[in-house]
N, C-alpha and C positions, 0 to 999 in steps of 0.2 A: 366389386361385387358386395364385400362386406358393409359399404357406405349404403349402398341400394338396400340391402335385406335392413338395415337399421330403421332406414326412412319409411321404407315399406310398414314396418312395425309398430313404428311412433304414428302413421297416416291409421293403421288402422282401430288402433288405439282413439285417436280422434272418432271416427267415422264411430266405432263403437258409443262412446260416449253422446253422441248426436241423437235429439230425438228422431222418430219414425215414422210417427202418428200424423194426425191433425191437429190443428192448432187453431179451436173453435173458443172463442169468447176466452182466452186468455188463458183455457188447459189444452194441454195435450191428449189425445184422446185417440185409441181404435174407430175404425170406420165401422159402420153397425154392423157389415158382413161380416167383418176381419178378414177382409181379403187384403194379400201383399200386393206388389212386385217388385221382381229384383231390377239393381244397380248394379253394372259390372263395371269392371276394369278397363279400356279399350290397352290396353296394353297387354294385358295378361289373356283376357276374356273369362275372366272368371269372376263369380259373383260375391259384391262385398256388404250388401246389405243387402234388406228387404224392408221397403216401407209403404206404409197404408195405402190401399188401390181404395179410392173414395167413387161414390157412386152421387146420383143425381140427390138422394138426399141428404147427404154428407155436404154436400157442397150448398146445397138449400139452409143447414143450419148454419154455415159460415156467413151466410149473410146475412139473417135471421141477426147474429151477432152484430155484425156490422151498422143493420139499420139502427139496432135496437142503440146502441154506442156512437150513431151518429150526432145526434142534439150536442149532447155532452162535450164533445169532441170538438166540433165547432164553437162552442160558448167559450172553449178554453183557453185562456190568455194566449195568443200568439209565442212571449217568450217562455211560455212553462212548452210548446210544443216544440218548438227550437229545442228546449234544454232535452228534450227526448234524445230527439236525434245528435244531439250536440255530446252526449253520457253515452249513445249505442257507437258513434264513432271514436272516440277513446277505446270505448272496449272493444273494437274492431281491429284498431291499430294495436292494443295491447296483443291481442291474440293472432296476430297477422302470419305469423309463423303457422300454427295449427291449421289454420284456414285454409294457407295456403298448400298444404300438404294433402288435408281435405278435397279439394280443387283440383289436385291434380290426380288423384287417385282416384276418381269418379268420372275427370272428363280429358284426362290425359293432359293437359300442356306443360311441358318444361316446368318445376319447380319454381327458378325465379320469374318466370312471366307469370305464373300464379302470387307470387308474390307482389309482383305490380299492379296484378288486377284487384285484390284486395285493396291496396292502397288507393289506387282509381273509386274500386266503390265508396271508399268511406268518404273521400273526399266529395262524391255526393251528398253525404249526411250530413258533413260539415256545410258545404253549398248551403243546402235550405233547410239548415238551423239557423243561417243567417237572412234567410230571405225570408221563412219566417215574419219576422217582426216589419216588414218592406211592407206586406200586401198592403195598397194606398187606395183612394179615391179619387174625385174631382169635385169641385165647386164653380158654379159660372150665372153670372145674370142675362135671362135670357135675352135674345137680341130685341125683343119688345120693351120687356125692363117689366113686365107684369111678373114675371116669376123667378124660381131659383132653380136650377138643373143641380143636381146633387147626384153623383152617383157612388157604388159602394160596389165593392168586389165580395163575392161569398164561396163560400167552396159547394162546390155543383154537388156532391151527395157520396152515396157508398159508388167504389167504385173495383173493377174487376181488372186485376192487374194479370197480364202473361209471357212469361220470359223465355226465352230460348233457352237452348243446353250449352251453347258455348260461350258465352261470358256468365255464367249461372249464377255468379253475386253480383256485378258490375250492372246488370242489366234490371237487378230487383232495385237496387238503392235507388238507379237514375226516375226509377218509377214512385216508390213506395217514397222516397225521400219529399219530391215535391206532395204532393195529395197527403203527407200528414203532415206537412208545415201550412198548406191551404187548410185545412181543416177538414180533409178528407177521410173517410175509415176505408178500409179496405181490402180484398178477399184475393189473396195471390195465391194463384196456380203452374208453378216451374214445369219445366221440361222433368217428362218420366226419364229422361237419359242423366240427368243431371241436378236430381230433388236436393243431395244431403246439403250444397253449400247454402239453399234459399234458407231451408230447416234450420239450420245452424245460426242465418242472421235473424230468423223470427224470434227465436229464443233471445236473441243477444237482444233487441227489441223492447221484447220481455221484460228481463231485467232492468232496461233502461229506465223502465217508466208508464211505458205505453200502456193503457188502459185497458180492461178487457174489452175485446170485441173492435179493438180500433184497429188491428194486426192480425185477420185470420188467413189460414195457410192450407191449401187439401193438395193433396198430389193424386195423379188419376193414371188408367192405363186406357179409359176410355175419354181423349179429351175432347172429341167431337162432340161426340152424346151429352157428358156432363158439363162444356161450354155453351151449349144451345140448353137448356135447359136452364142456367141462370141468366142468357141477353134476354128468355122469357118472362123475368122477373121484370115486372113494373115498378119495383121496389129499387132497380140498380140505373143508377143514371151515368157512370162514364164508362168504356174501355179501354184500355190502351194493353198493346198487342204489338212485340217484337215475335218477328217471324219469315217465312217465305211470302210470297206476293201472291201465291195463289191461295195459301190456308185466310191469308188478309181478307184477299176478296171474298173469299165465303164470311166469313166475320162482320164486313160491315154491312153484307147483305141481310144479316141473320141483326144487327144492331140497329139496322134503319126499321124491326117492326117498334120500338119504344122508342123511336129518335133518338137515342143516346148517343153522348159528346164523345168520339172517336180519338183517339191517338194511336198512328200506323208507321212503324220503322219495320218499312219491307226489306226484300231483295235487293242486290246490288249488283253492278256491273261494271267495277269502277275502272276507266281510262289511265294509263300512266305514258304521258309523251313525254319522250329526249328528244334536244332540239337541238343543232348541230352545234352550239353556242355551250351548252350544258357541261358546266365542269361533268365529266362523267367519273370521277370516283365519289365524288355526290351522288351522282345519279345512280349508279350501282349500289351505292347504301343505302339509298334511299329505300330504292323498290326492293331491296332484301326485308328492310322493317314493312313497306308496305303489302308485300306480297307471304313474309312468313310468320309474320304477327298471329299468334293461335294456328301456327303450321298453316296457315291459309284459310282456315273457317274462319273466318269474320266476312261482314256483309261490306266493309268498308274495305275488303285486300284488294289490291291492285288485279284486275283479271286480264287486262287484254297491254298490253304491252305497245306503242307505236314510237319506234325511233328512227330519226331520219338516214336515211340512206348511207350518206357519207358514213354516219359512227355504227350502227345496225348491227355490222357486223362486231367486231368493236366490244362494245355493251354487250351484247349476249356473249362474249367468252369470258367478260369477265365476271357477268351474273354468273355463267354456270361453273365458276372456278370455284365463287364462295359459297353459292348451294351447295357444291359438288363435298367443299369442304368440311359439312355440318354435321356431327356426330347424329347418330338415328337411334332411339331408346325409350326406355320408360323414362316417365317424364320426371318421376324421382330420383333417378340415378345423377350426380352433381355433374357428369362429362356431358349426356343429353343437352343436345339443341333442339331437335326436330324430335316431337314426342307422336303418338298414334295418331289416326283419325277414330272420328267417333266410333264406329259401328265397322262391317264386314259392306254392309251396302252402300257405304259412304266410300270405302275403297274401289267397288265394285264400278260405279257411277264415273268417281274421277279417273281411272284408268278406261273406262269408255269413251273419255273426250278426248283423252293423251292418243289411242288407236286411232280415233275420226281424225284426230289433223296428220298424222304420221302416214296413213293410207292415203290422204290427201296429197301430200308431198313437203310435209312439214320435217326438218332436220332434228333428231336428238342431241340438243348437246350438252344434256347430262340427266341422268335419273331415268324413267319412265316406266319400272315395273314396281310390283309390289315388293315389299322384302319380306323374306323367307324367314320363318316362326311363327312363333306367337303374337297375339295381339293384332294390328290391324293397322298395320305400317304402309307405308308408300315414301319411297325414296323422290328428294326434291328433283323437280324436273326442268328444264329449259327447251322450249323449242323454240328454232331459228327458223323463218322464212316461212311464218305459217298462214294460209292460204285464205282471203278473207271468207268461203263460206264454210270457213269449218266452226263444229260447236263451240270450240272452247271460246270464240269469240262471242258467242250469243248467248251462251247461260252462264252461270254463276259458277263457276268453279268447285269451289270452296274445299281445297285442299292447293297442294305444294306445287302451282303449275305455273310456269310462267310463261305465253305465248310470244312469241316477237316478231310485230309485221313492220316492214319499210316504209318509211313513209317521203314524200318532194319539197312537198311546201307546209305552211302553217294552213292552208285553209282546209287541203285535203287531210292534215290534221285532226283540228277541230271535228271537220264531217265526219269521221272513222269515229271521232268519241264519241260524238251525238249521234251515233247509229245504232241506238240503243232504248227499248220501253224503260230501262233503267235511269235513275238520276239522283244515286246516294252522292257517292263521293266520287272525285277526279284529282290525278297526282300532275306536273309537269314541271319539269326542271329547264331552265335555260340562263344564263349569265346577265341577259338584254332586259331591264325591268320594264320597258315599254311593251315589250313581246308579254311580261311577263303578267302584266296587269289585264291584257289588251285579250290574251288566250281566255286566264282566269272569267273575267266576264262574259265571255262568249259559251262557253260549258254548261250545259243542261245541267247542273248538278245541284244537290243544296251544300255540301262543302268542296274546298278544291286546297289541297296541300302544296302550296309554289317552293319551293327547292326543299324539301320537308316530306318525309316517309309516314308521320304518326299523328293525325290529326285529332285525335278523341282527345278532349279537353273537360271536367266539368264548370269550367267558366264560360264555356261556350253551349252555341244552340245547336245542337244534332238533330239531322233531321236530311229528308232528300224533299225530289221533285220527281214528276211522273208518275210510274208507278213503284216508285220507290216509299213510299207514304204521304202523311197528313200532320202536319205538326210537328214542334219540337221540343225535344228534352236537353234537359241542361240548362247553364247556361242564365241570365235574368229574365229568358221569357219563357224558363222550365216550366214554371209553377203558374202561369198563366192558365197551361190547358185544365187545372184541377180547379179554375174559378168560375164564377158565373157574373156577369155586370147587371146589375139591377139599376134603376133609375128614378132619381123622387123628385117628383115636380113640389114646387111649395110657391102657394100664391104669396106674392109679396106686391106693395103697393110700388109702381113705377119712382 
């Protein structure tokens, strides 16, 4: 307990220290109302800051900034723009401890997974500081031989960056990272459940380097209203939007009246198949990293479980031995494994899909009710033999739930995975690498983790298929979405 109140102490100490404001043309500033809203604790529920609730014209002047700092920004040598991000990721890593205490006292997760998440973000930074100086061209005589095809890459304009609340650093780098090494300015808006970690990298930013106006930041409590409001600006030409798949769909609907250049990392529904071949102490640690990664809010956690018959039973005693095993706490306490969910409704939600399969004829075997106190707990859950039209197979989870259906063969497999509008990510574990190559291909998915629980890399392209989005982040064809191809013809004599 004494370790907890210390950490508690030192988190709020940070979180004090964090600006609150808006972060327009390179000051921090009051929204013109001065209206707040609060940040709570999902551990405690109690409120640990309050920061600027920004309105339609708040957010109008952040872009104001942006255009105004676009020219400039783009004229600017490639590696002074690298060297931005290349000086805010040092200071990221140097402060990685703070951050991550920060992190976790706003959006609950375990200490040291805040601690990884930090180092995931920055490692964006570093990514395209170095891709940076890469954006290339082409040259070619045309197939006549009368001309010369020349083409040139440029950074497509100011653009309007929006991130979720559960990876709330990790998901601003992968965005803000590429579009200011393309030569992009741009106007990010975090999750109201989860502002103070974005606040905290704008400023670090800041001091890196970053030029007014190339880095502005509004936090809102109305983000419908004051997102439709700026895809109304003719002045903004890209999006890019982590989110749910329905708030997506409304967004590109609302982005096709300017045509603007879209980036979409929706929902997820991701597949995890054992296959009777599957080392399964593999496979059980596996699906633990892929199912309890951010206690299960991530769009990439493993949600629907199919393992073959023979092991089935198997695998799920000893998933639910090690879930069963996980200490439950605030996420700053050093024994914490399993930290809150976000909110009361996010509790509410995932125990309505643990009753639909259980009233169905799904087994418990282990976890299923909320826990008792404070904060906004749910014990990790395992259900055996669950029934294919129950919920938990067809929506997102996103909390501590692991379903487990049987499955015969590899094709009725496959079919169970791809029975899904989802197509982020898919896990499957087997010994047989022909099996193993031969599934992987066949998976509607845009990643698939083959005997491996944790696939988020920033060397690699994130991104899904369906309607899981449009486009990818990370990765060498991150910083593609932030460019534009232009084309020069030049008469030359054959």
């Amino acid at each position: 307990m004494a370790a907890l109140q210390e950490r508690l102490r030192a988190a709020r100490e940070v979180a004090d220290r964090t600006p609150k404001g808006l972060c327009v043309d390179g000051e921090w500033r009051a929204p013109r109302g001065g209206a707040t809203l609060p940040v709570e604790d999902p551990a405690t529920g109690t409120v640990i800051a309050e920061v600027a609730d920004a309105r339609a014209a708040d957010a109008t002047d952040a872009l104001d900034a942006a255009v105004r700092a676009q020219a400039s920004w783009a004229a600017t040598p490639p590696r002074e723009r690298g060297e931005v991000l290349r000086r805010a990721f040092e200071t990221v890593m140097a402060r990685r401890d703070d951050l991550a205490a920060l992190m976790t006292l706003e959006m609950g997760k375990p200490f040291a997974e805040s601690q990884a998440e930090v180092a995931y973000a920055a490692e964006f930074l570093r990514w395209f500081s170095e891709e940076a100086v890469r954006i290339d061209g082409g040259y070619l005589i045309a197939p006549g031989g009368g001309s010369r095809v020349v083409t040139m890459r440029q950074p497509v304009g100011p653009c309007l960056l929006i991130t979720p609340w559960n990876f709330p650093m990790a998901m601003g780098t992968r965005k803000i990272g590429p579009a200011l090494a393309a030569g992009c300015t741009v106007v990010v808006k975090p999750a109201k459940q989860t502002p103070l970690s974005m606040l905290a990298l704008v400023d670090i930013l800041r001091e890196a380097g970053a030029p007014p106006g190339v880095v502005n930041v509004f936090t809102t409590d109305r983000s419908g209203e004051v997102t439709d409001h700026l895809l109304r600006d003719p002045r903004l030409r890209k999006l890019s939007f982590t989110g749910s798949t329905e708030v997506g769909r409304a967004l590109l609907a609302a982005a096709s009246r300017n045509v603007l250049r879209t980036s979409m990392e929706l929902g997820g529904n991701a597949p995890f198949l054992v296959f009777a071949d599957a080392d399964l102490d593999a496979a059980v640690e596996g699906a633990f990293q892929a199912k309890m990664r951010n206690t299960g809010e991530a769009c990439t956690a493993a949600n629907r479980f199919y393992a073959h018959s023979s092991i089935a039973g198997e695998f799920g005693r000893r998933l639910a031995d090690r879930l069963a095993a996980l200490p439950v706490g605030h996420g700053l306490d050093p024994a914490t494994r399993v930290g809150p969910l976000i909110d009361a409704k996010a509790v509410r939600n995932v125990t309505a899909l643990i009753d639909d399969a259980t009233e169905a004829g799904a087994e418990t075997l282990t976890g299923d009710r909320p826990v008792p106190g404070e904060g906004h707990f749910l014990a990790p859950t395992v259900l055996g033999g669950v029934p294919l039209g129950a919920r938990a197979l067809t929506e997102e989870i996103f909390g501590p739930v692991a379903p487990i259906v049987p499955f015969d063969d590899e094709d009725t497999a496959v079919a169970l995975a791809n029975d899904s509008e989802y197509g982020l990510a898919g896990y499957l574990f087997t010994e047989n690498l022909d099996r193993g190559l031969r599934v992987s291909e066949r998976l509607e998915c845009g990643m698939v983790g083959l005997n491996q629980g944790i696939i988020s890399n920033p060397a690699a392209p994130f991104g899904g298929v369906k309607h899981s989005g449009l486009g990818r982040e990370g990765g060498a064809v991150g910083i593609d979405e932030y460019l534009g191809v232009k084309y020069l013809a030049i008469k030359a004599a054959p």
